[in-house]
C-alpha positions as CSV (number, residue, x, y, z in Angstrom):
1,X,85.2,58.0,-56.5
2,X,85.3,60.5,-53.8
3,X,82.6,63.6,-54.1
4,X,83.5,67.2,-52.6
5,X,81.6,69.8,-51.5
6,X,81.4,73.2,-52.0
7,X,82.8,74.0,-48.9
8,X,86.1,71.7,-49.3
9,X,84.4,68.7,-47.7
10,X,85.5,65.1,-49.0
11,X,82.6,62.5,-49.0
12,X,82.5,58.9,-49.6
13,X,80.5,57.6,-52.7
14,X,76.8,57.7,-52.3
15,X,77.1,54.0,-53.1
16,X,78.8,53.4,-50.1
17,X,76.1,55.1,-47.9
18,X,73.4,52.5,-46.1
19,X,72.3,55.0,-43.6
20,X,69.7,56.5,-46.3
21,X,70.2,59.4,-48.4
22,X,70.4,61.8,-45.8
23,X,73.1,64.6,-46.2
24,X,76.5,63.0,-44.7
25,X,77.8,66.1,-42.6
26,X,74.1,67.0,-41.6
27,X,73.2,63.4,-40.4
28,X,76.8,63.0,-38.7
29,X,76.0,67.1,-36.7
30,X,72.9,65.4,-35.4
31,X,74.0,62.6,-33.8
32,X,77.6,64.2,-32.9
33,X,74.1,66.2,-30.8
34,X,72.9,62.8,-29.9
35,X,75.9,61.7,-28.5
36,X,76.4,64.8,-26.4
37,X,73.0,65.7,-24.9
38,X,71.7,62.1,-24.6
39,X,75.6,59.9,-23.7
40,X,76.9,62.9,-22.0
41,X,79.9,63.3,-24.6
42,X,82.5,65.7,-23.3
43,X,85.6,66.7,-24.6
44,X,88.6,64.2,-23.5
45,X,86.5,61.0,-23.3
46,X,86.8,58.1,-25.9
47,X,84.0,56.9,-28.3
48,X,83.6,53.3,-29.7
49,X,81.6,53.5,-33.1
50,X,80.4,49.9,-33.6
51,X,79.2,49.0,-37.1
52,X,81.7,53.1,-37.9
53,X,80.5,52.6,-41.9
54,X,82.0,55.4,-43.7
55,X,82.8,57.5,-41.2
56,X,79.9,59.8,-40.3
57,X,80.6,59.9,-36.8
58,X,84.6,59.9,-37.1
59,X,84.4,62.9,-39.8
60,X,82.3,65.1,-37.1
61,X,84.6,64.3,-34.2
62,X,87.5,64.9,-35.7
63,X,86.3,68.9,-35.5
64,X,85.7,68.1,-32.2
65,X,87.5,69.7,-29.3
66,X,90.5,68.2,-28.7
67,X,91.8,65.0,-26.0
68,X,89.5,62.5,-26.7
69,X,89.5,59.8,-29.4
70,X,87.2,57.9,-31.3
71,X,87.9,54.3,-32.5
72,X,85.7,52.2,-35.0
73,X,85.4,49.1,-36.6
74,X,83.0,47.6,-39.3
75,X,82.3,44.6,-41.3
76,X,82.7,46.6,-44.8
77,X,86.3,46.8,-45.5
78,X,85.6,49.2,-48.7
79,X,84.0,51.5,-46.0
80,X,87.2,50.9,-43.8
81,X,89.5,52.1,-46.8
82,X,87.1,55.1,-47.4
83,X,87.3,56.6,-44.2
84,X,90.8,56.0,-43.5
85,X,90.4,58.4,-47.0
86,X,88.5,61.1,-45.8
87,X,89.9,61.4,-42.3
């Protein structure tokens, strides 16, 4: 089952999350920075997410400025169907 957030947010279930038990939409803002400052990420360019999960990368880019995509893939088809959910 599907959590929310205070502020409207939908996240995964906790069970679903092997990154650690870091904070999904924090964790996903820092390396949405990573990807940025360190790959050079601008606005129009495409991002493979290799090994995507639930979607903690995806959910951050989809606030991101418009024209570029992101497209993922992942061994874990119950994280597949949740973040086809919460996108």
């Amino acid at each position: 089952m599907h959590r929310v957030r205070g502020d409207g947010v939908l996240l995964p279930p906790r069970w679903l999350s092997f990154v650690g038990r870091s904070d999904f939409r924090q964790t996903g803002d820092e390396f949405l920075g990573h990807s940025k400052e360190l790959g050079g990420l601008e606005p129009g360019h495409r991002m493979l997410d290799a090994g995507c999960g639930i979607g903690r990368m995806a959910n951050q880019l989809a606030d991101y400025p418009v024209g570029g995509s992101c497209e993922g893939f992942d061994v874990g088809r119950k994280m597949l169907v949740t973040i086809r959910l919460t996108l």
